[in-house]
C-alpha positions in Angstrom: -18.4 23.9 23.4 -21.0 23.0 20.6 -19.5 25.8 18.4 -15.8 23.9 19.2 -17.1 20.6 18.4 -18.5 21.6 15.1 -15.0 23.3 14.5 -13.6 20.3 14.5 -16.0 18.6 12.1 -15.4 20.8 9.6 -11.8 20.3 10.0 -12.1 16.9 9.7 -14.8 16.8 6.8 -11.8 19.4 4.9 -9.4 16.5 5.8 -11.6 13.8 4.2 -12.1 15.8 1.6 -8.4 16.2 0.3 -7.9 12.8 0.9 -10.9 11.8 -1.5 -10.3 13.7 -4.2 -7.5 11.4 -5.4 -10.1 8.5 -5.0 -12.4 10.3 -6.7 -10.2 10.6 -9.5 -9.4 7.1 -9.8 -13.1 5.9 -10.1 -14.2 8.6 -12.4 -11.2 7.4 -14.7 -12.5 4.1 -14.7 -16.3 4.4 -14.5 -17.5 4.3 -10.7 -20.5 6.1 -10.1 -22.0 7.9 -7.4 -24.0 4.6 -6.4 -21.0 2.6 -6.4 -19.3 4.6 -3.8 -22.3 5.5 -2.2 -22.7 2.1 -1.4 -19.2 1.7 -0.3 -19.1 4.3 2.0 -22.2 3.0 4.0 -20.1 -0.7 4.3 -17.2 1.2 5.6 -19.1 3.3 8.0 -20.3 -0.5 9.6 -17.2 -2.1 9.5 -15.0 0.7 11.1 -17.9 1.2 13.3 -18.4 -2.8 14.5 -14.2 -2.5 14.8 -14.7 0.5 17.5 -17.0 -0.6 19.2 -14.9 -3.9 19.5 -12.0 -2.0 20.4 -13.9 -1.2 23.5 -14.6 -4.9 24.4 -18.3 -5.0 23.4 -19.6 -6.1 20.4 -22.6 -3.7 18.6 -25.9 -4.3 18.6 -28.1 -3.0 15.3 -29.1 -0.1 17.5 -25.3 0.9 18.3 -24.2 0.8 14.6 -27.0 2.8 13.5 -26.0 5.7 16.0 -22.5 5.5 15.3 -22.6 5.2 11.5 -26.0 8.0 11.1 -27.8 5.1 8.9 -30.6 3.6 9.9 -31.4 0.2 11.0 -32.5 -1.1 7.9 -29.5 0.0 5.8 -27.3 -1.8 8.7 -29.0 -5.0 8.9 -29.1 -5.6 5.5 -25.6 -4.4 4.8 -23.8 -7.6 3.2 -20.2 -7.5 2.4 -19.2 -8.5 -1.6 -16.4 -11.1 -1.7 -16.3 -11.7 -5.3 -13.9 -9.8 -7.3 -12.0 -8.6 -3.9 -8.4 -7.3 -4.7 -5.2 -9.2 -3.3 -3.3 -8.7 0.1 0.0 -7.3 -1.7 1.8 -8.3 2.2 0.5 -12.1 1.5 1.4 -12.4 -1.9 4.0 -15.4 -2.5 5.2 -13.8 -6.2 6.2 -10.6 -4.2 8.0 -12.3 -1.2 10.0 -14.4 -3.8 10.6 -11.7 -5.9 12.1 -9.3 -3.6 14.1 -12.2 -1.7 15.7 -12.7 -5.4 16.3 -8.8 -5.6 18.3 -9.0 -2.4 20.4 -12.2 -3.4 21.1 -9.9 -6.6 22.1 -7.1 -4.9 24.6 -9.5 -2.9 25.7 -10.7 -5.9 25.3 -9.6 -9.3 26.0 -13.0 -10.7 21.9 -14.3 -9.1 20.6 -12.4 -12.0 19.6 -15.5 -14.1 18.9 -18.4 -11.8 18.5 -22.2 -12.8 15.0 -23.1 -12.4 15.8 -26.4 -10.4 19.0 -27.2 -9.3 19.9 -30.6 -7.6 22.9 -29.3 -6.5 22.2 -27.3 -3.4 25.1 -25.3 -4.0 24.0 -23.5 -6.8 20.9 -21.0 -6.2 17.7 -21.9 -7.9 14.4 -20.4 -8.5 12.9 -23.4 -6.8 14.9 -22.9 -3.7 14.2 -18.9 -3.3 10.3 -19.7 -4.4 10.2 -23.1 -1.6 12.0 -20.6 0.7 10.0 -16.9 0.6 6.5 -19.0 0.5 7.7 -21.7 3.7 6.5 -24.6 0.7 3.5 -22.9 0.7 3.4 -22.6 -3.2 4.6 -24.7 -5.9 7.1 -22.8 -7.7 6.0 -23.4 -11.2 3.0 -21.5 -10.2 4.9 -18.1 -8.7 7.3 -18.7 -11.8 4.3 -18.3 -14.3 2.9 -15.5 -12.7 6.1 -13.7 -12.8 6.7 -14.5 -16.4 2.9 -13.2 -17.0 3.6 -10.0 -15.3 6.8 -9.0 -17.4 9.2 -9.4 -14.1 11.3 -12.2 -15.4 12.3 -14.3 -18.0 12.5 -17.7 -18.7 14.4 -19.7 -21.1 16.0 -23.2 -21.7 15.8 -23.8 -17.9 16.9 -20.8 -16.5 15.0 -17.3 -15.4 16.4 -14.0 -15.0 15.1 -10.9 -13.6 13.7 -7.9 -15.5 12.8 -5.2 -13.1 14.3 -3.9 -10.3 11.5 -4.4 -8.3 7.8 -5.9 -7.5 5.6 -3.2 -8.9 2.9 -5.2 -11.3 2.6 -2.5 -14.1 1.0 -4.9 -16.9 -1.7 -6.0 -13.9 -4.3 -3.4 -13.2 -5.7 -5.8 -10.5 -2.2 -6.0 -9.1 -1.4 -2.2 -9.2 -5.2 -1.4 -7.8 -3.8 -4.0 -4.6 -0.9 -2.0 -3.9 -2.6 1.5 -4.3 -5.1 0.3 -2.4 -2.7 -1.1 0.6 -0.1 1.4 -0.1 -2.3 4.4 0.5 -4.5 2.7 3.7 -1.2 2.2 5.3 0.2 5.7 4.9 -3.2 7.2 5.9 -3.4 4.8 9.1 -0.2 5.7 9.9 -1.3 9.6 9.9 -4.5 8.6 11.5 -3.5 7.2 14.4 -1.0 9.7 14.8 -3.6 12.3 15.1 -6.1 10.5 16.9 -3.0 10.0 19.4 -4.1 6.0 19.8 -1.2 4.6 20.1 3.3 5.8 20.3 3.7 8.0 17.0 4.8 6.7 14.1 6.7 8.0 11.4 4.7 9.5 8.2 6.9 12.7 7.4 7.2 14.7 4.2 9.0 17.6 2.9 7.4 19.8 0.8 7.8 23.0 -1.3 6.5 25.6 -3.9 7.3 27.7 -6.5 9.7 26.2 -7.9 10.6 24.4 -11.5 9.3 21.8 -12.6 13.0 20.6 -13.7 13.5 20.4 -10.3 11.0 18.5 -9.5 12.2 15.7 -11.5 15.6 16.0 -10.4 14.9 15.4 -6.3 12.3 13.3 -7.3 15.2 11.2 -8.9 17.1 11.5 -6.3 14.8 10.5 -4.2 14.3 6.9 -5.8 18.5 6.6 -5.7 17.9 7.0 -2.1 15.1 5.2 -1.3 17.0 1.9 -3.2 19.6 1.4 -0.8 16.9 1.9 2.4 14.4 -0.6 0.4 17.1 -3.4 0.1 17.8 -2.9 3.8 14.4 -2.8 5.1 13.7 -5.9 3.0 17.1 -7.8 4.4 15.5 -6.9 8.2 11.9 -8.0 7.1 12.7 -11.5 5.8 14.8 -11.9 9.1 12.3 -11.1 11.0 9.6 -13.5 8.9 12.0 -16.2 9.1 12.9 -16.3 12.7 8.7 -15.8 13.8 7.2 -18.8 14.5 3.8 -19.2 12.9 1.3 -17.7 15.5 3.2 -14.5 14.4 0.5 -11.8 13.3 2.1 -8.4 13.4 2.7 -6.9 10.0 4.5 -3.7 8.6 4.8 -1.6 5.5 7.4 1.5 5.1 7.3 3.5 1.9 8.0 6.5 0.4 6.0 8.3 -1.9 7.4 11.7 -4.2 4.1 13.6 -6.3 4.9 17.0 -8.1 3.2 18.7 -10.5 2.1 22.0 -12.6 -0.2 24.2 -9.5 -1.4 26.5 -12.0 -3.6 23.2 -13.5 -4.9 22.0 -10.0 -8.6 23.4 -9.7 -8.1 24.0 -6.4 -4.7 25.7 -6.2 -4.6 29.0 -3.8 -5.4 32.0 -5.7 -1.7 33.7 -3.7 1.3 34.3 -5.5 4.0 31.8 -5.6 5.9 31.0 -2.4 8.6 28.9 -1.0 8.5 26.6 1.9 9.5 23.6 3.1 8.4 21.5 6.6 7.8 18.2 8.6 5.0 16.6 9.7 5.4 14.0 12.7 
């Protein structure tokens, strides 16, 4: 038994460990150090630990998070979370929901391109109205207007806006694009998480995969895979602000669905299989 138990934790450190490296990458490129994530790590151990325990109806004692996490008492106690600086909920933000509500009444109709700011006829589509409507009045829309302009994603001029990207991905705002890598990738990873804990009914998180082949290729199904993936995204998003505008305001469930394409060169991946090259292709539920 002891020898199948520490089976599995190797498994599970290997696991960790390919999801990490990515990580890893990102905060060498931009100057974390060991202490940084050190520190991190121990905050996470606490909070997903507390949020276990809770699970289970009781709430931890000092004593029970410091068995759980491995750290001892003093780190726990003292552990205090760092609000300053904390990245955006992407799901929350009232720039995204108006933005993608406006990509929808586009796709209706290629004539909501350019919108007049304020209209007082409530005929005619307005920025104001779509802003008023995908934040319930929750946000002036001069201010989700100017952030839009600052991030590149429309236009404004003599009264009028008009959108210039196909959708809400904040490239000009590393704060932005850290949120949605950062939500983006926790969401994908709970998904296959809870899956294999086997929590709660499976959820999707499939992929399909191969090797050995160009990297031509590559681009072209990964191009094909963004054709696809537009007509899906408009639907989901039609479904979604259904669903937010029919829930009454005690409503706390949330979703995400993505889709995600990577390829690259194997032969410069340090840790690429030393075998020759092979072909395959496969699911994961």
């Amino acid at each position: 038994m002891a020898q199948g138990r520490e089976g599995q934790l190797a498994w599970v450190v290997e696991a960790c460990a390919r999801v990490l490296r990515p990580l890893v990458r990102l905060a060498l490129a931009f100057g974390v150090k060991h202490a940084h994530l050190e520190e991190l790590l121990r905050d996470i151990l606490v909070d997903e630990a507390r949020r276990a325990w809770i699970d289970k109806g009781t709430e931890p004692n000092i004593s029970q998070l410091s068995v759980t996490t491995g750290l001892n008492r003093k780190v726990v106690t003292t552990r205090v979370r760092e609000e300053a600086g904390s990245l955006p909920q992407t799901e929350m933000s009232a720039e995204a929901r108006t933005l993608t509500l406006w990509l929808q009444m586009f796709a209706d109709n290629p004539a909501n391109r350019t919108l007049q700011i304020v209209s007082e006829d409530e005929s005619v589509p307005s920025f104001e109205a779509v802003a008023r409507r995908a934040s319930r009045g929750n946000v002036h829309h001069r201010a989700i207007l100017d952030e839009l302009v600052r991030l590149h994603m429309v236009t404004e001029r003599d009264g009028t806006t008009e959108l210039a990207v196909a959708g809400f991905v904040p490239a000009s705002d590393l704060k932005g694009m850290l949120a949605f890598l950062g939500d983006n990738s926790r969401d994908h990873l709970l998904a296959g998480v809870s899956n294999t804990i086997g929590e709660k009914a499976p959820m999707l998180e499939r992929s399909v995969f191969a090797a050995g082949i160009s990297l031509e290729e590559c681009e072209r199904i990964h191009q094909l895979a963004r054709e696809r993936w537009g007509g899906l995204h408009d639907e989901l998003a039609r479904e979604m602000r259904r669903a937010y505008e029919g829930a009454d305001k005690t409503a706390s469930g949330r979703i995400r669905v993505g889709i995600y394409t990577y390829y690259e060169d194997a032969r410069a991946e340090h840790l690429a299989a030393p075998a020759g090259p092979s072909k395959s292709s496969g699911k994961k539920a």
